[in-house]
N, C-alpha and C positions, 0 to 999 in steps of 0.2 A: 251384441255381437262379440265373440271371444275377439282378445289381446293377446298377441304372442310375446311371453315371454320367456328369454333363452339367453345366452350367454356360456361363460368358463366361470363354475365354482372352484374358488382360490383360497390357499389361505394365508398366511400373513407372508411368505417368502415366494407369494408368486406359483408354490410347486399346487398341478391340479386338485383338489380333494376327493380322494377315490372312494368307494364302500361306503358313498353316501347316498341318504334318503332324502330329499326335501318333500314336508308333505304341508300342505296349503288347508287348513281347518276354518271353514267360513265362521265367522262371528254375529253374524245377523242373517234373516234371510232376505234373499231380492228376488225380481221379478223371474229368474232362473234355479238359482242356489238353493236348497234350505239349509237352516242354520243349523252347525254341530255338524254338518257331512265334512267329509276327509277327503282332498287328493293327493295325488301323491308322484311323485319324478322321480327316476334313478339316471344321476348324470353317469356318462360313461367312462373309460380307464383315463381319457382326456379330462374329466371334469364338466364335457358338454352339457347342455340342456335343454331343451326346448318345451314349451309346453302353452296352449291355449286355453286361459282364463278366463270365465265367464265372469261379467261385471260383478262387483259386489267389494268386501271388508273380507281380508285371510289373516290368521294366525300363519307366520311360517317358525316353523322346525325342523331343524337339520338334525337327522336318525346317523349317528356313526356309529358302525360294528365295534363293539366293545364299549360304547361311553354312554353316558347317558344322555337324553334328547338336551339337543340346546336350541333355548328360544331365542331367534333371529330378530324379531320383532312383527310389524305388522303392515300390510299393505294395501292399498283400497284400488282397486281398478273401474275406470267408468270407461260409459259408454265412447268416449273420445278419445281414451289413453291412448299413446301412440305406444306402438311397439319395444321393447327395452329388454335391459337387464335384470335380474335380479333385484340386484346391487339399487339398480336407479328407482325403483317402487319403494323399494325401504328407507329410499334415503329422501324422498318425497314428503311434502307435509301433508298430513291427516289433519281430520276433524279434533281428534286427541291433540293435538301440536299446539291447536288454537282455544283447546280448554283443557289449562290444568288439573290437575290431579285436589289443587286446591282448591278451585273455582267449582269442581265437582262433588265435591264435600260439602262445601260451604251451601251449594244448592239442596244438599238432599241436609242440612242443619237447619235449614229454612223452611224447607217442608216440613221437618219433626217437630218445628216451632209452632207451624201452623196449626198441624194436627193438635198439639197438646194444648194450644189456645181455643180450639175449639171442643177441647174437651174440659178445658178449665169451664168454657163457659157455660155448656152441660151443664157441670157439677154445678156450678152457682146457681143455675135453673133448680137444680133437684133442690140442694141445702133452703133456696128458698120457700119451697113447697113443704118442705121438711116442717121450715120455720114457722109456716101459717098453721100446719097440723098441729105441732107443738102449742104456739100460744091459743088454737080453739082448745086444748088439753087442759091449759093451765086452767084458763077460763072457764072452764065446767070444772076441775078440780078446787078452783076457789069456790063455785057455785055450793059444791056437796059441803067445801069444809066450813062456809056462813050457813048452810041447811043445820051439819051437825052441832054448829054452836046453838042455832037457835034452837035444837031439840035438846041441846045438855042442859041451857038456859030454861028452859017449861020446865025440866025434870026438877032443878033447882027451885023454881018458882022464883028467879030470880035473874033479871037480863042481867045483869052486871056480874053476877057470876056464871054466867053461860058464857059471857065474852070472856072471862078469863079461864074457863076452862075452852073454851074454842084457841084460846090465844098459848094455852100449856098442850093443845095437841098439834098445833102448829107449826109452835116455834123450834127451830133449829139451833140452838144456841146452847141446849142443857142445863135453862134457869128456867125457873119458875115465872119471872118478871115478862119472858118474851112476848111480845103482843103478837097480833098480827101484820102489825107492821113488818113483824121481822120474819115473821112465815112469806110474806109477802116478797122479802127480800129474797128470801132461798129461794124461791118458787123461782122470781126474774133470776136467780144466778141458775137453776136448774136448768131454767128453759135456756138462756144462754149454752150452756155445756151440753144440750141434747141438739141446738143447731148446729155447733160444733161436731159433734159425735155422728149427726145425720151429711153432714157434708166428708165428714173423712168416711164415712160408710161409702158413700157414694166412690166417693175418689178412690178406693181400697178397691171395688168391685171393679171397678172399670180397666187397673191395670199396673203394676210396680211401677212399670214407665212414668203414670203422674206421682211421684212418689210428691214433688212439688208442692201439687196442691193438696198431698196428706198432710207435709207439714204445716202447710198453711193455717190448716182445722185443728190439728195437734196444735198450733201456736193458741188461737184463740180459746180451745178446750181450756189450757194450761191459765189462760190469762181467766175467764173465767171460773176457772179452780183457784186460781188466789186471790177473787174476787170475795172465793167463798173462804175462803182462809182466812182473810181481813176479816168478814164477819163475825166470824166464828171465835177470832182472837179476843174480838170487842165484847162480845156476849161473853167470853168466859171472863172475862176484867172484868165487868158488871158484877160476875155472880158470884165474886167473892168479896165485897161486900160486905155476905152473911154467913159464917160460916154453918151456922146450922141450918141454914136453907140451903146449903152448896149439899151437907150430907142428903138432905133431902131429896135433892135433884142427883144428886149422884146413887141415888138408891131407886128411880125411877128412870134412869137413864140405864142401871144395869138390868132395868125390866124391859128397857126399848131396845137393848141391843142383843136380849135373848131372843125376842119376835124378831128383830131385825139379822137374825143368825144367816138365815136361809138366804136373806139377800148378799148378806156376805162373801157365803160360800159361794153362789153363784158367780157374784164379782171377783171372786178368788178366781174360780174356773175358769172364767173367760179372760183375764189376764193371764193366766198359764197357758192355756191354748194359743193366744196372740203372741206371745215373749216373744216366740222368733220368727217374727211376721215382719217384714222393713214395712208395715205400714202400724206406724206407733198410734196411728189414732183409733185403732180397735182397743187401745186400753184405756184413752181417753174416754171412748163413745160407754165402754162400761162402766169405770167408774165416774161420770157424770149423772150417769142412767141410775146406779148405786148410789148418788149425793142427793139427787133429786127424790128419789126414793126414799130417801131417810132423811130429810126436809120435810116429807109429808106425811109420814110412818109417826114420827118422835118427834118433840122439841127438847127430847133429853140427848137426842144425836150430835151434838155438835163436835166433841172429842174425836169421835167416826170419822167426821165431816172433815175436822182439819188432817186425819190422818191421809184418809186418800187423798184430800187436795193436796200433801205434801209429795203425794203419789205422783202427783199429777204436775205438777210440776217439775219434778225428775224427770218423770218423762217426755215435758215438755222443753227441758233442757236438754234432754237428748236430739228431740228432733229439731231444734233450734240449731245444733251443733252442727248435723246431719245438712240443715239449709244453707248454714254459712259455710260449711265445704261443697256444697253445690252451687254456691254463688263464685265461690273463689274461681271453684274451676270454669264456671258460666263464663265468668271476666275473662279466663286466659283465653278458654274457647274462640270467646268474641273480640277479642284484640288479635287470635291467630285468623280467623274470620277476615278481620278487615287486610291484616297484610294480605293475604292469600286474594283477597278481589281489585286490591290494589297492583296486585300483579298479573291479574289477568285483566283489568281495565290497561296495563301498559302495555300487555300481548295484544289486547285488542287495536289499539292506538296504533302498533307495528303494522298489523293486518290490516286494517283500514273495515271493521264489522262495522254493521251499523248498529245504532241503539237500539234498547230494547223500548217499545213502548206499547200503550193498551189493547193497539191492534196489530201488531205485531213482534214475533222472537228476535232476539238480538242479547247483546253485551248490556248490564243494568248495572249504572257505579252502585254503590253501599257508601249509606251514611248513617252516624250515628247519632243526629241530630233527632232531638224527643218535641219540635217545636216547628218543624217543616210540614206545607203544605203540599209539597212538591208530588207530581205523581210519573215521574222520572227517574226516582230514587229509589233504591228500597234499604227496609230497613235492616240494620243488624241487629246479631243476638244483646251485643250491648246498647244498644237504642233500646231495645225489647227490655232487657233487663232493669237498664233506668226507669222505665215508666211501672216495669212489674213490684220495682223497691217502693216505686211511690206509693202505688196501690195497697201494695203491702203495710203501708205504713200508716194509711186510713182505716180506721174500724168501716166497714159497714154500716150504708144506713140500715139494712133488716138486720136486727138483733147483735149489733156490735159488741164486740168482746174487747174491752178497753182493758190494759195494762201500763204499770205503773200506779201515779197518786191522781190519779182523773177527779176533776172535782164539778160538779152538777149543781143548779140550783135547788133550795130547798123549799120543798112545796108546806102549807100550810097542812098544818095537824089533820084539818078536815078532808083532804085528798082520797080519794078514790079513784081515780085515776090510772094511765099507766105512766105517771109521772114515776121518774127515779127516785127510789127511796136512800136518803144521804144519811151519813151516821146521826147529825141535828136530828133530821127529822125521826127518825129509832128512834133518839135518844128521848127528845118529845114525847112522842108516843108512849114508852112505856112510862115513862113521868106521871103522863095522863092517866092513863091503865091502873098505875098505882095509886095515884093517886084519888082514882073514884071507885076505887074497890072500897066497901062496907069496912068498918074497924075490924070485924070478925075474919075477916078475910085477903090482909094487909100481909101475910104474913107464909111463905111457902108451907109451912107445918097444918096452917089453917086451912090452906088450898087443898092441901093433901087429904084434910079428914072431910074437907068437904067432898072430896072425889075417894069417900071410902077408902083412903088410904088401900087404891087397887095397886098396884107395883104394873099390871097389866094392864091398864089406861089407855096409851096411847094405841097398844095392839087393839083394844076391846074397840076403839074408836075407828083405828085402821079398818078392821073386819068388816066395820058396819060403812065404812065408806067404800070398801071392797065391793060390798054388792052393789051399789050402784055403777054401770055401766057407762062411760061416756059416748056419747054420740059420733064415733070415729071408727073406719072400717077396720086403721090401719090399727090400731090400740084392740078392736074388738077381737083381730087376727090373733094380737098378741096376750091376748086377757089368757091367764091362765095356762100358758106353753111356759115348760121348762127352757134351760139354757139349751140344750140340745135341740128344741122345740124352736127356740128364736136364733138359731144360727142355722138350722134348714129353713128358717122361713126369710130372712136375709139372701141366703144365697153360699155361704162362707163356708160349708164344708166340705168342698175340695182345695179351698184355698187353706182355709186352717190347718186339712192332714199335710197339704203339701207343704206350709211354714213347718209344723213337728219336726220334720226331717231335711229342712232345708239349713243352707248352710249361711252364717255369720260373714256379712261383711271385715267386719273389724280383726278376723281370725286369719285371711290372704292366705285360704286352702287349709290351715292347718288345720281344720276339721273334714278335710276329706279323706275319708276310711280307707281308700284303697289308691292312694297318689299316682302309682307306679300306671294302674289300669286307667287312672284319669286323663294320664296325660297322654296314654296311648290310643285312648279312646278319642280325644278331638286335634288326635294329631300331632301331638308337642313331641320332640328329641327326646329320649329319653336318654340323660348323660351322667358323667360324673369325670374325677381326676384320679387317674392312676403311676404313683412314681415305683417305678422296679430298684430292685438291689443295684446297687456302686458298682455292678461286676456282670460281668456277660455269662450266661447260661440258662436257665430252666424258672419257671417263673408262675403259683397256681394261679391263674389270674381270675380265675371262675368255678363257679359250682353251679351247674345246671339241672333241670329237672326237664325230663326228653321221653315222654311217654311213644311207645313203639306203637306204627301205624297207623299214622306216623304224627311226627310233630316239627319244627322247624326256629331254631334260634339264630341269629347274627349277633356278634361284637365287631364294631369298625373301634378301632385306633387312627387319632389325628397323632403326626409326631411320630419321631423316630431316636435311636441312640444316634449324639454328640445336641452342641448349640455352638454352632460356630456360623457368625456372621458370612452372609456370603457360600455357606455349606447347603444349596440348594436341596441335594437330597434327603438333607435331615428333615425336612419338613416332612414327613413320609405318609401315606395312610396303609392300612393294612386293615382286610377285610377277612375274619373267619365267619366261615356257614358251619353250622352244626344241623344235621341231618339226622332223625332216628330213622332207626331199620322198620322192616316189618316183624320183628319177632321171632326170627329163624333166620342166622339167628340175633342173638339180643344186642344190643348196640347200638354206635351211632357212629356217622359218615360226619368226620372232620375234616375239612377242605380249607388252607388258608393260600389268597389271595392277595401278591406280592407285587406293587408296584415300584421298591427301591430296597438297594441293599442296606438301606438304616432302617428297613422296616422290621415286624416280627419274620425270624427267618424257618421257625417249624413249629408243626402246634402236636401236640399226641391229650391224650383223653386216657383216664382210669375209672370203670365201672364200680363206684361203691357201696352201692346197696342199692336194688330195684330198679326206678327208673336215675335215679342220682347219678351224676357224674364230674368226676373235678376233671377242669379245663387247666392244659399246661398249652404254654409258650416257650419259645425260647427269642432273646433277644440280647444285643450287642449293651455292653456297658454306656452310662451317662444317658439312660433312658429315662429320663424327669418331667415329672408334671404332661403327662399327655392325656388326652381328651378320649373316653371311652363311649361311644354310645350304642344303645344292644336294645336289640326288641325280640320279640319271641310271640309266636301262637296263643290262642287263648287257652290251651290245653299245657304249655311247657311255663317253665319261670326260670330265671336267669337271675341270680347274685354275684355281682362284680366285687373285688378286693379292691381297696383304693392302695395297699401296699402287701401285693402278694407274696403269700412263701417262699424263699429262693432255695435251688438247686443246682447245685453246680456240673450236674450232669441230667440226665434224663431218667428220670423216674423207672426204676425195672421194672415193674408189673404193670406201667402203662403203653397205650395202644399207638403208633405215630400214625398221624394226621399224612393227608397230602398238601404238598405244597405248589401251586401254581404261581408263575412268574407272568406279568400281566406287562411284554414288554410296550416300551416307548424309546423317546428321543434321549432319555438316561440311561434306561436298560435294556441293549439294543442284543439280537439273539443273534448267537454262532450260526454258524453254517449249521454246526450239528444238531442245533437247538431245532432249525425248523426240517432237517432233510435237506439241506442245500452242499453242494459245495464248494470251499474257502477259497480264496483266490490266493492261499498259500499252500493249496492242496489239498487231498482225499481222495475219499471213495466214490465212486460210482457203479453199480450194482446194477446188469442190465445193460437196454441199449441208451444211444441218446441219439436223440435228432436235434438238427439246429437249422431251423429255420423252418422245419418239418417233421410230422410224425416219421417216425423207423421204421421200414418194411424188413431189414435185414435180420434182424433180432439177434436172437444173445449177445455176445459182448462185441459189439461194433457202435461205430458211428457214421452218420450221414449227415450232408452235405445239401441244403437246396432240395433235392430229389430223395424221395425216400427210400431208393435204393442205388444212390451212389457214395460211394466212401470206402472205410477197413472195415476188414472183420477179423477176428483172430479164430486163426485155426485151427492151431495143438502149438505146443509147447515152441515157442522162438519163430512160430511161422504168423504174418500178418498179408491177408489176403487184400487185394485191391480191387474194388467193384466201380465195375459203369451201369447202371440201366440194370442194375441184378445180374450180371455177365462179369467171371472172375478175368479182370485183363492182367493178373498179373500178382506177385508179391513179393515178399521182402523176410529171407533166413540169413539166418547167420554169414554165408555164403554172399549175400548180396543180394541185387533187385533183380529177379526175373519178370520178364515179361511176355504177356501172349500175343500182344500183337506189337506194330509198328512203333516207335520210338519217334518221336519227331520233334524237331527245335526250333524255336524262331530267333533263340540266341546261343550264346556260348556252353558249352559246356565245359566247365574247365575243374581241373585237381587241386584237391586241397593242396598248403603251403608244403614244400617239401614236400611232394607228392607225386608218383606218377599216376596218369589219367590212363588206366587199362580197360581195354574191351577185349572179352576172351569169348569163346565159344570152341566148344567141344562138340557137337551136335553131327555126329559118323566119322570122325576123323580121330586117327590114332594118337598127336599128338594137340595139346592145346595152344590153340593159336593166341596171342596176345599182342595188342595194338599199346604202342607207349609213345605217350608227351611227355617230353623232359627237358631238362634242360641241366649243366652245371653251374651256372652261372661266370665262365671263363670262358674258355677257348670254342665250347659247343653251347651258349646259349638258347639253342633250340633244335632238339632233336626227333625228328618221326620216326618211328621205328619199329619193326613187325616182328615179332620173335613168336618162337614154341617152344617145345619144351627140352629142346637139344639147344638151345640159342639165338644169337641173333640171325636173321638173313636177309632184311636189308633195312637200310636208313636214310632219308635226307636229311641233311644238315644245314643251317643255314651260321658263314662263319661271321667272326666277329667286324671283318670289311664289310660282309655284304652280299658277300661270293656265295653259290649254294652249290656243296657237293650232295654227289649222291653216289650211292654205296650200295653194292650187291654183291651178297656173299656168296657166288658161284656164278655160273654159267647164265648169258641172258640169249636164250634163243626165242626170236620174237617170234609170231605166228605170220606177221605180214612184212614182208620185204620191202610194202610201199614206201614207205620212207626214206627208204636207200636209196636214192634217185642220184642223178650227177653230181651232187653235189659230194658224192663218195664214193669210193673205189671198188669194184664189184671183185669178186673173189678173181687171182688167176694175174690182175694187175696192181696188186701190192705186193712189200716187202715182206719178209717175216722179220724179228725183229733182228736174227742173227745177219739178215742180208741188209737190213739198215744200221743196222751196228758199221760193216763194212764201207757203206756210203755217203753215213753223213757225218758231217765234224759233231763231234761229241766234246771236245776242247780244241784252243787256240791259246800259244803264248810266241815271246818273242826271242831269235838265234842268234848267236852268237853277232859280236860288234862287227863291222864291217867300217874301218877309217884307216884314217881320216880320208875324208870324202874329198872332192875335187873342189877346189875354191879359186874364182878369178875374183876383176875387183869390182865383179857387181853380185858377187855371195856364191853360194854352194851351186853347185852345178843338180841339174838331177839322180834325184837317188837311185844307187843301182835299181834293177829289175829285182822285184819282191821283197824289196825293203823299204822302210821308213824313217825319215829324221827321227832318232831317239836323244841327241844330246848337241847344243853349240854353244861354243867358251869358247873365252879371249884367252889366245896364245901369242906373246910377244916374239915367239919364236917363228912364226912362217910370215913369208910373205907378205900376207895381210891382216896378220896378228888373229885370226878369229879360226878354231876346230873344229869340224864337223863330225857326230859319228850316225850311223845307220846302222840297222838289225831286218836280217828276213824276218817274216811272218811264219809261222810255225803252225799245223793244224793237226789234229789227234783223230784218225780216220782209222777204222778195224780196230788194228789190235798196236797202234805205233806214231809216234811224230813226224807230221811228212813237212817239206818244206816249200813255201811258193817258193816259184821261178819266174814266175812271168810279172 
């Protein structure tokens, strides 16, 4: 059952992440999924998400416009998951969480252990089967070579010189004295060096991987070749002795190694074919094959014998060399083996896994214990490794190849046997040999003229031992095939052509023809270090080859001009693409790719010859040591300068590049960069709607409604739209309008201003409405005027008081208001008859004293007069003056005087 997962894609400050992909790539398949399918989510301008996942294992990858995929990590949804974020599946532990990265190595190091142990064991199978072919070989080759003595012997007429001519075709040593004891010895050092040589056959076919157990065969080949080298030392100390029996044998020996030519060359051949094979024991297996050969060919061979076993031991110092750096790093291997399960035994221990055991999966500790029965354990590569040293360090009981001073016991002269033949017992033997040769025949000059002084001997013996046939399918396969003949019958020639041309360890690529294409080929960076001039400008940084239609080269640049701590944008990169044309015409499309201004800031290109071209740059001073890497088509090629040409200007007869700026949170684009405009101004071109597309078009804007807003007219005029309906606009003149004007607040005049409402609309002159004020004695004045002046005003004064003011005549239309409480025409005055009537002034007449005084004060004042003055006079009666004045009133046109 799908899992809904959703949530906000964030990125580190919280703000949503837009222009993004998450797409979910299953990793395995389950009961729904198959594995390798893709899904995919586009969160929206919020960053939203939602999405229904089928059970199973996802790759997620966040896709952002311009960058390249970034892997998220990984998430496993089951059948139970509860619903969630993003965020909460990745952050979830996995089956990965609970087995590391080392514990998953370490198991598939276990397995490769496995495999190659049971291919070791194989090969021991084969080598052993090798071994019984070989010694039924020997054992019919001794057969023929006691037939051939006893018919050299008849011819003689004599056994004792049969035996030493059977004992001088034998012997390996290149004396005369050799018995067959010591033929006997080469033979076991033969057959040793061809189980050797059959076991590394084996291990070579099977696969480089066991390179291991080549060395192993290569070890014992080697030890067995200076098994035969010790022989071969001791037989030549013997044979000088005598120094005219040495010429002897050295003049028989240079007759055994003209017959023995052809096996040389051969051995020559297949040691140059094998050289550059890593499996060294193709040179062992031949020349042992070649020792063995000429142990049975000659007993003048021995000189041969020590040569190639000096061969052969080189070589087996080589691959000695070869195993002790395979053991080295086997150790580090299996000591980083054991941390790495030591740390997953403690992940497990956290987790609470259960162990692993026979019947069932789990957590298995590692131990390196070579002595444990335990079957709760398993083993490491170093446990493996201790018991492989051991082994390694025992010969074999079938046909051991012992090195060093091994020492055997020494069997009795009479032996026939496959007892080991020890130098004692040689040394006996030929003792014996010599010492029951005839007088006549005591002596290599005598042996020689008994053997007709042939130089040809051992071949003329070889020949006739040639045609006898041994009873072996695998020998009869091989009876008479050239070298070409026994390496297709092997199996080894596609491995041989493919050594020819294969490449040396020890050389770490410096034998790869074509570096540039190799590393492009499995993938590798192709890079280098480029430092520009101490100085800013033009710079060749490249020479390209760009074949038209087309072909395709990149240079990225890590690094930018300056190195200053803290100088983030100097870390820079800069990416140029180089594009050829199709041919018409010839050229190529430069495009550089600009993330910071310390990067490269223009690139331009010159055609100079064919499809060639030099690549220029230009870039800022203190551009040092920065990191170039470039790839290109299998048809173009690209040569980087590690310290390119400078020019302090731009090349004249070169081509300029274009330059894209790839901004970000460093290099953030103008207005003008993207088409926008600056919030300290511009252009706009066109309509604009906000909040809406624009119905009104040309150069207007709208509002909400796509046809409410301005528009402009013509020149100073700015129209005003409702619903597409002009209500109105705005010239020079002012705001007219087509309909109703309506407030829900004030309208009021700018500072120092009066608030005019005019209208001319049929009337001759123009009317205007004013608010003002002076700020003094009229702080607020209504006022109606035209265009002859004012004609009327209210006022409100600075008490409180409100006058009002009319410039002429008020004849009202309705008389209702005139009611009693005002004088209807006919009973008022006109002003001249109230001029007449009412006092317009009052003052006071002449003095009128002193007044009348008894002795309780002034008497009453005459008729129409008032006390105006009383003072103390010591002079009347009662010492105190009274004076009085009429009252006086200004009535028409004069001062009239009370009387009453």
């Amino acid at each position: 059952m799908p899992v809904l997962i959703s949530g906000v894609l964030k990125d580190a400050t919280g703000t949503p992440v837009q222009n993004c992909t998450i797409q979910l790539k299953a990793c395995r398949t389950s009961t729904t999924v198959v594995v390798n399918t893709v899904a995919s989510e586009n969160p929206d301008d919020a960053g939203r998400y939602s999405m229904d996942v089928e059970q199973g294992q996802y790759t997620v990858t966040l896709l952002v416009e311009g960058y390249p995929p970034s892997h998220a990590g990984v998430i496993t949804v089951y059948d139970d998951s509860k619903p969630g974020t993003l965020n909460d599946f990745l952050g979830a532990m996995t089956e990965d969480d609970v087995r590391p990265e080392a514990l998953r190595r370490f198991e598939a190091m276990v397995e490769e252990v496995a495999r190659q142990a049971s291919e070791a064991s194989r090969n021991a199978t084969a080598a052993g089967q090798a071994s019984e072919q070989a010694q039924t070989s020997a054992g019919q080759a001794a057969e023929s070579a006691t037939a051939a003595v006893n018919a050299a012997g008849a011819a003689e007429a004599s056994a004792t010189q049969a035996a030493s001519s059977a004992a001088s075709a034998e012997s390996s040593t290149g004396t005369a004295t050799t018995k067959a004891g010591e033929a006997s010895a080469s033979a076991a050092s033969a057959d040793t060096a061809r189980t050797a040589a059959a076991a590394s056959v084996a291990a070579a076919k099977t696969s480089e991987a066991n390179a291991d157990a080549s060395r192993i065969a290569a070890g014992d080949s080697a030890a067995a070749a200076a098994a035969s080298a010790t022989a071969a030392q001791t037989s030549a100390a013997r044979a000088g002795a005598s120094e005219t029996a040495a010429k002897t044998s050295e003049t028989q020996a240079a007759s055994s190694a003209g017959d023995a030519g052809a096996s040389a060359t051969a051995a020559a051949a297949s040691e140059k074919a094998a050289a550059a094979s890593a499996a060294a024991a193709k040179i062992s297996e031949t020349n042992a094959a070649t020792s063995a050969s000429t142990a049975a060919a000659s007993a003048t061979a021995a000189s041969s014998s020590a040569s190639e076993a000096s061969n052969h031991a080189a070589a087996s110092d080589t691959s000695a060399s070869l195993a002790a750096q395979s053991s080295t790093a086997a150790g580090a291997a299996a000591t980083r083996a054991e941390d790495a399960a030591k740390r997953a035994e403690d992940i497990a221990d956290v987790i609470s896994l259960e162990d692993a055991s026979l019947t069932k999966k789990g957590i298995v500790k590692l131990s390196s214990a070579t002595d444990s029965d335990s079957e709760a354990l398993a083993a490491t590569p170093k446990a493996v490794k201790t018991v492989m040293g051991e082994v390694q360090a025992k010969a074999p009981l079938d046909s051991p190849a012992l090195t060093g001073m091994p020492t055997a016991p020494t069997p009795e002269t009479t032996a026939a046997g496959i007892e080991i033949a020890t130098a004692a017992f040689v040394a006996a033997k030929v003792a014996q040999l010599v010492g029951s040769a005839p007088e006549t025949l005591d002596t290599l000059k005598e042996l020689a003229d008994a053997l007709g002084n042939d130089p040809n001997f051992a071949t003329t013996v070889l020949n006739k031992l040639a045609g006898k046939q041994p009873l072996d399918d695998t020998l009869t396969a091989l009876s008479g095939k050239s070298v070409d003949g026994l390496i297709e019958y092997v199996g080894l020639r596609e491995t041989i052509s493919r050594a020819t041309d294969a490449m040396q360890k020890d050389q770490n690529g410096d034998d790869i023809p074509d570096k540039t294409r190799f590393a492009r080929t499995i993938g590798a960076v192709t890079s280098t270090c480029i430092t520009f001039n101490d100085a800013s400008g033009w710079h060749k940084i490249a020479t390209v080859v760009m074949p038209q239609a087309t072909s395709t080269a990149v240079i990225k640049l890590y690094g930018g001009s300056g190195f200053n701590v803290g100088a983030f944008e100097q870390a820079a990169i800069s990416e140029l693409v180089l594009r050829a044309g199709n041919g018409s015409p010839v050229g190529i499309t430069a495009t550089l790719w600009k993330r910071s201004p310390n990067c490269v800031l223009e690139c331009a290109w010159i055609n100079t010859s064919g499809d060639n071209y030099d690549i220029y740059v230009s870039i800022n001073q203190y551009a040092y040591w920065l990191i170039a890497q470039y790839d290109y088509t299998g048809n173009a090629n690209v040569t980087l300068y590690s310290t390119p040409e400078y020019s302090s200007a731009q090349p004249g007869n070169s081509t300029s590049g274009q330059t894209y700026t790839l901004y970000n949170s460093l290099m953030k684009p103008t207005a003008g960069d993207v088409g926008a405009l600056s919030v300290n101004g511009g252009r706009l071109n066109g309509s604009l709607g906000i909040g809406t597309d624009n119905a009104l078009g040309g150069n207007s804007i709208v509002f909400g409604d796509n046809d409410t807003g301005f528009k402009w007219h013509s020149d100073g005029v700015l129209g005003i739209y409702a619903n597409n309906a002009l209500v109105g606009y705005i010239d020079n003149s002012g705001l007219h309008m087509s309909v109703d004007v309506l407030s829900n607040g004030a309208i009021r005049a700018g500072n120092a201003k009066k608030l005019s409402l005019t209208s001319n609309n049929n009337s001759a002159l123009t009317a205007t409405f004013n608010l003002w004020g002076d700020g003094g004695n009229r702080p607020t004045v209504i006022e109606l005027d035209d265009d002859q002046g004012w004609q009327l005003y209210s006022q409100r004064n600075p008490d409180g008081g409100i006058q009002f003011v009319v410039n002429g005549q008020v004849i009202p239309g309705n008389y209702g208001n005139f009611d009693a409480r005002y004088l209807t025409s006919g009973n008022v005055y006109t002003k001249g008859e109230s001029d007449n009537r009412y006092v317009q002034n009052i003052q006071r007449g002449a003095p009128v004293w002193p007044g009348k005084v008894d002795e309780y004060g002034p008497a009453e004042a005459p008729a129409g007069c008032f006390l105006t003055q009383a003072r103390h006079d010591p002079t009347t009666a009662y010492g105190v003056t009274f004076a009085y004045r009429p009252l006086q009133m200004w009535v028409g046109n004069g001062w009239r005087t009370i009387n009453g």
